[in-house]
C-alpha positions as CSV (number, residue, x, y, z in Angstrom):
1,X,1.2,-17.8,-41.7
2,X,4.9,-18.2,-42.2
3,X,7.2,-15.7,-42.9
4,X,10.8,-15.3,-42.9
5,X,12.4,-13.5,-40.1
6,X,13.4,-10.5,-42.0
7,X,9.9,-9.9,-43.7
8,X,7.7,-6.8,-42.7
9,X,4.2,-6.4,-43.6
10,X,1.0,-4.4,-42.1
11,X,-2.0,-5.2,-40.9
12,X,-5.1,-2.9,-41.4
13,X,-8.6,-2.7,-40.9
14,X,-10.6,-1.5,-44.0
15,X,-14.5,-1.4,-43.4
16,X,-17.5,0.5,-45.6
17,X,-17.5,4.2,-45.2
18,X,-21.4,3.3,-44.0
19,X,-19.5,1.0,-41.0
20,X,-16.9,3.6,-40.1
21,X,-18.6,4.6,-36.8
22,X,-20.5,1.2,-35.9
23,X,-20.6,-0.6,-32.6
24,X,-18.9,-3.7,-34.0
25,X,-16.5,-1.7,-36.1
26,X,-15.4,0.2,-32.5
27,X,-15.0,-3.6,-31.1
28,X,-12.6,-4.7,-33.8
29,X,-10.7,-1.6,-33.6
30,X,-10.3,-1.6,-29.6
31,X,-9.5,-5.7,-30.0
32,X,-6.8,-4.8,-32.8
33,X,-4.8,-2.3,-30.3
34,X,-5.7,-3.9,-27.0
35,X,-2.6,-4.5,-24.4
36,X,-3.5,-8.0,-24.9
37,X,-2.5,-7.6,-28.9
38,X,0.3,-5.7,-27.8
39,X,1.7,-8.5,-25.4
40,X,1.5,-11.1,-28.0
41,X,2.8,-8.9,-30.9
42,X,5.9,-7.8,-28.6
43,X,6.4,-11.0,-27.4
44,X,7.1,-12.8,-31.2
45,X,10.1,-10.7,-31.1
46,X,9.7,-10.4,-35.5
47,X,6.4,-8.1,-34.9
48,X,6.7,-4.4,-34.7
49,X,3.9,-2.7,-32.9
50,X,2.7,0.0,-35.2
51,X,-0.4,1.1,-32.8
């Protein structure tokens, strides 16, 4: 994806109500806001961390 530098946008995670509390769903939310995430989105330097 390429933006321009002054763009801001949001990523979210939307699952089924039914998923809400699911092993995988619990993955992907603990992958999202890892301090691995947070290294890469803090190091772009045009991402804000919003977790």
């Amino acid at each position: 994806m390429i933006t321009e530098l002054d763009d801001h946008f949001a990523l979210h995670v939307a699952v089924r109500e039914e998923d809400a509390d699911s092993a995988a769903t619990e993955a992907l939310k603990a992958a999202f806001t890892s301090d691995q995430v947070r290294a890469v989105i803090e190091a772009s330097g045009t991402i804000d961390v919003a977790f």
